[in-house]
C-alpha positions in Angstrom: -109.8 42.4 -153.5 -111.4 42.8 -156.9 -114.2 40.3 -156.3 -114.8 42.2 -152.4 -115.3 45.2 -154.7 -117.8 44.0 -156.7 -119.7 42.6 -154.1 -120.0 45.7 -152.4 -120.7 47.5 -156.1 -123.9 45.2 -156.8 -125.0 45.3 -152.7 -125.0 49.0 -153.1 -126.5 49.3 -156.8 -129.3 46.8 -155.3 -130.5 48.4 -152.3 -134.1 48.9 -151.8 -136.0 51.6 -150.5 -138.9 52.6 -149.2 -142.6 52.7 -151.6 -143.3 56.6 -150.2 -139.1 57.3 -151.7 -139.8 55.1 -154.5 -142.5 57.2 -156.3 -140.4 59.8 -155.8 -138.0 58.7 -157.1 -140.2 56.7 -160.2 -141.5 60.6 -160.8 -138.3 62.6 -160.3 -136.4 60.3 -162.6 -139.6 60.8 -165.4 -140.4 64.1 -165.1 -136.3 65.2 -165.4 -136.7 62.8 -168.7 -140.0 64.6 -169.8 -138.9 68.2 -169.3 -135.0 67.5 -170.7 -136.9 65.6 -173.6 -139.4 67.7 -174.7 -137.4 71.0 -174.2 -134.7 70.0 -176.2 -137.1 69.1 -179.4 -138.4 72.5 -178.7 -135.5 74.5 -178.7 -134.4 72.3 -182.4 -138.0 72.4 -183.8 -138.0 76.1 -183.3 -134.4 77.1 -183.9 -132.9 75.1 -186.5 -134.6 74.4 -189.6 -136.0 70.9 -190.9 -132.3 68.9 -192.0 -130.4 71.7 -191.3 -126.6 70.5 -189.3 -125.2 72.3 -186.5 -121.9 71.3 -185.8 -120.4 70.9 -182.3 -117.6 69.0 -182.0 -116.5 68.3 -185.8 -115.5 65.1 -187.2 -117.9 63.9 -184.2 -120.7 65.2 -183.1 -123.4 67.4 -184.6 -127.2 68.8 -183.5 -129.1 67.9 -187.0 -133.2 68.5 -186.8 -134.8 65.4 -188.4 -137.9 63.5 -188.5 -138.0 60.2 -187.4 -141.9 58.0 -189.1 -140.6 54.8 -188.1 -139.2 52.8 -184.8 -135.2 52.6 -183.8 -133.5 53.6 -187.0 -136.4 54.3 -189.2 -138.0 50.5 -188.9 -141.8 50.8 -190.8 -141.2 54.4 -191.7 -142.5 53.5 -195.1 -145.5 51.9 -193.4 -149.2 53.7 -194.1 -149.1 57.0 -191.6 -152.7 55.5 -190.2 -151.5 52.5 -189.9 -148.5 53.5 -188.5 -149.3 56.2 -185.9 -152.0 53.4 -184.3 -149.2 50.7 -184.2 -146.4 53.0 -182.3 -149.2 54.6 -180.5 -150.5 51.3 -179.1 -147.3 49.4 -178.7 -145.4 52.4 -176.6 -149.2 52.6 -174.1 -148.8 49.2 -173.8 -145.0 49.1 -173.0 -146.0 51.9 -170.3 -148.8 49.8 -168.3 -146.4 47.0 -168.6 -143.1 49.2 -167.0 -145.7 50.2 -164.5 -146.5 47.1 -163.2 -143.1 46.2 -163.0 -142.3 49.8 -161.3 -145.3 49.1 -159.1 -144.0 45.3 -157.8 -140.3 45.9 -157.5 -138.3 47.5 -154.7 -134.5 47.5 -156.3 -133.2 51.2 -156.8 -131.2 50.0 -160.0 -134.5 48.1 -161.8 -137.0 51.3 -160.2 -134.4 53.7 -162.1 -134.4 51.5 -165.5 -138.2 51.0 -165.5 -138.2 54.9 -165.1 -135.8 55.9 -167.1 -137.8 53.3 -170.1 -140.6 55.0 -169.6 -139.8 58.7 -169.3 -138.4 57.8 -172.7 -141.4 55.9 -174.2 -143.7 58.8 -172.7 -141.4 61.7 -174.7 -141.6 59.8 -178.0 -145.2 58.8 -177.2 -145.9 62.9 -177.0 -144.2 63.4 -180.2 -146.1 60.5 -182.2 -149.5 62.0 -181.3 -148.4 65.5 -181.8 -146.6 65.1 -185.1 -147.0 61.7 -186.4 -142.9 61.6 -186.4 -140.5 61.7 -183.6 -137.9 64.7 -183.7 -134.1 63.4 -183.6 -131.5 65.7 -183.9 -128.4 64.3 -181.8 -126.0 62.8 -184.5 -122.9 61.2 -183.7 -120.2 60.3 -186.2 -116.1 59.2 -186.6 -115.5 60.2 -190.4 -117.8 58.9 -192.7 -119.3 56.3 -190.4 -122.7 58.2 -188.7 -125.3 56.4 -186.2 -128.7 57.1 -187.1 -129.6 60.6 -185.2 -131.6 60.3 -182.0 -132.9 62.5 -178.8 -133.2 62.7 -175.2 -135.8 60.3 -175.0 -133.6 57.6 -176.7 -131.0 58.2 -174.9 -133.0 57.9 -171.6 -134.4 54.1 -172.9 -130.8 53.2 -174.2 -129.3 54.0 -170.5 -132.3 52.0 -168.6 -131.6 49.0 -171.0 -128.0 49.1 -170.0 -128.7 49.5 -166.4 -130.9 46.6 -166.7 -128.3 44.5 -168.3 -125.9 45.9 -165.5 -128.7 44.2 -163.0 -128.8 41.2 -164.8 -124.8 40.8 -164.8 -124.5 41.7 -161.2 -127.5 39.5 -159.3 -125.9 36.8 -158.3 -128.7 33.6 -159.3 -131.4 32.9 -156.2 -131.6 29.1 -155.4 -135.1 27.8 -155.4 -136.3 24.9 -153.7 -136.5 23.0 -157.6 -132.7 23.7 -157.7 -132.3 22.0 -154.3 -133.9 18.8 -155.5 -132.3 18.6 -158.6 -128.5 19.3 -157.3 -129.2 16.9 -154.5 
């Protein structure tokens, strides 16, 4: 009974739909990651001052207004600014024409929601980067002493499209091609 319901799970997560739905879908899915993204920087940027620590659920979760230079946990932070700003800049434009394309030739509701999920993300942080130079993070969870590197909406949004692409990935069940054929015969 278990293996009937994951059948059905992965037919349903896989189903296609329609291009006219899809860039609905591709632009509801970003714009909710845009708005959510950006508004949420605003209200910290404006309301809580630069390292300054709300807590919200002690002992595990605080709101915490930081600056992030660098990638994913601060990676080339110490890096020139000029140098810097052009290499996160370029790489994340890059990343977007590439989630695009594939946007543009797949059909799958799970991938179409990953690939725009990803990119809402990479367009908030993009915003950011040329705005500031920096990336504001101020969602900070912790258990004791033990704290993951503070991060936002639009991290969260990449994170959850990276897991619902591994979720794709896990649940496609391999396609035979005609190379297969011949070699199993």
């Amino acid at each position: 009974m278990t293996g009937t319901l994951t059948v059905n799970a992965a037919s349903c997560i896989q189903k296609e739909f329609s291009l006219k739905n899809k860039y609905v879908w591709v632009g509801s899915i970003m714009s909710i990651v845009l708005i959510a993204d950006q508004f949420t920087k605003y209200l910290v940027a404006t309301r809580v001052r630069l390292y300054s620590t709300i807590p919200v659920v002690p002992g595990f979760f605080n709101i915490t207004h930081v600056r992030n230079r660098g990638a994913a946990f601060g990676i080339l932070a110490g890096a020139p600014e000029v140098w810097r700003s052009l290499f996160f800049i370029s790489v994340t434009i890059a990343a977007i024409a590439v989630i695009g394309g594939l946007i543009w030739k797949t059909h799958e509701r799970l991938l179409v929601t990953a690939f725009s999920l990803i990119a809402g993300g990479a367009i908030g942080n993009l915003i950011d980067r040329i705005r500031y130079g920096e990336v504001v993070d101020f969602i900070q969870w912790y258990v004791k002493s033990y704290y993951w590197p503070s991060f936002n909406v639009a991290d969260s949004a990449i994170s959850i499209g990276v897991a619902l692409l591994v979720l794709d990935m896990l649940l496609k069940k391999p396609q035979k091609t005609k190379e297969n054929e011949t070699a199993n015969r």
